[in-house]
N, C-alpha and C positions, 0 to 999 in steps of 0.2 A: 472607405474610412467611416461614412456614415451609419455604413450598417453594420464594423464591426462595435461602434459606438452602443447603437441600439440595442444589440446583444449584450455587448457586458451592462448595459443600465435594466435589460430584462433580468439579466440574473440574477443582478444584485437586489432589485424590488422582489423576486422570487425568494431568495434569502432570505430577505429582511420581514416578508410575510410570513415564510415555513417556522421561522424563529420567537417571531410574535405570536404566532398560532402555536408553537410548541410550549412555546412558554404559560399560556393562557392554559392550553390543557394540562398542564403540570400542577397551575396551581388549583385548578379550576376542580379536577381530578384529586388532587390532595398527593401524588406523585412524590415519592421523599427518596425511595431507592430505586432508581433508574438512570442509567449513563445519558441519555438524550437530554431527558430533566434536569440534571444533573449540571450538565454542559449548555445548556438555555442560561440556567440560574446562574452559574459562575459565567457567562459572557454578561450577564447584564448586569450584574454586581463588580464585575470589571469597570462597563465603562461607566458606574456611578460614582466607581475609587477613583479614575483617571479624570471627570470633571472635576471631583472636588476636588481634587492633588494639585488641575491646571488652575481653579479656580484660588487657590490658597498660592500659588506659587506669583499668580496677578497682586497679592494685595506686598502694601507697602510697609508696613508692618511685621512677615514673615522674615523670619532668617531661611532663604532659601536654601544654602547650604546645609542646615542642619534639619530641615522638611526631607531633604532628599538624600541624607543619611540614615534616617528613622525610618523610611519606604525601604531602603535599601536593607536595616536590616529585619523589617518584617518580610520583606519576599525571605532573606535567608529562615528566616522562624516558620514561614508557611512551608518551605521546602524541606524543612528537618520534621514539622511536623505532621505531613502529607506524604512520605517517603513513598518514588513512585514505583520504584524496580525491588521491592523485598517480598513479594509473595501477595503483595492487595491485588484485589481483582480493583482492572482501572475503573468503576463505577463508583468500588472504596473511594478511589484517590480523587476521583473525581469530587465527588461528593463532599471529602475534608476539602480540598480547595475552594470549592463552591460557598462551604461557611462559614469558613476563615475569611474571604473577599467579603462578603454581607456582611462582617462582625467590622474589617475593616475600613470599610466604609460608609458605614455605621457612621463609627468614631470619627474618622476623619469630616464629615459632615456636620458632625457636633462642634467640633473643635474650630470648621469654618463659620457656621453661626453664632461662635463667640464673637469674632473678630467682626 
């Protein structure tokens, strides 16, 4: 059990380095049209919408319910405007998803340093 422990905590720090290095060379490189790049940028713009979403859903202040009707319908607004199956090469789709997550978590970051 310990060693299948060890293994999945190698792969994941292996991950978690390929992704950080992938990312560094993306921006490092200047990288703008590439699915790798691409998919680095939209994971880490992910999970800085899903801090500030968890972050905004903690405070006392928020109408929870309606934070997470607004999430609900920007995923539908990124998926009408990112359309994945109509002829985009997925590096397109990747890429519109990749800067729609940056724009909205962006905003959503804004709107928790209001608060």
């Amino acid at each position: 059990m310990k060693n299948l422990i060890l293994i999945a905590l190698c792969i994941y720090s292996t991950y978690s380095y390929s992704a950080t290095q992938e990312y560094t060379r993306c921006i490092k490189e200047g990288v703008k049209f590439d699915y790798a790049c691409a998919k680095v940028e939209y994971d880490h713009h992910s999970k800085r919408l899903k801090n500030a979403l968890d972050a905004m859903l903690n405070l006392r202040n928020v109408n929870k319910k309606d934070l997470l009707k607004q999430q609900e319908k920007w995923v539908k607004y990124r998926d009408e405007a990112c359309p994945k199956n109509i002829g985009v090469t997925t590096t397109y789709w990747q890429s519109c998803v990749a800067r729609l997550t940056k724009s909205r978590a962006n905003e959503v970051e804004k709107i928790m340093k209001k608060h």
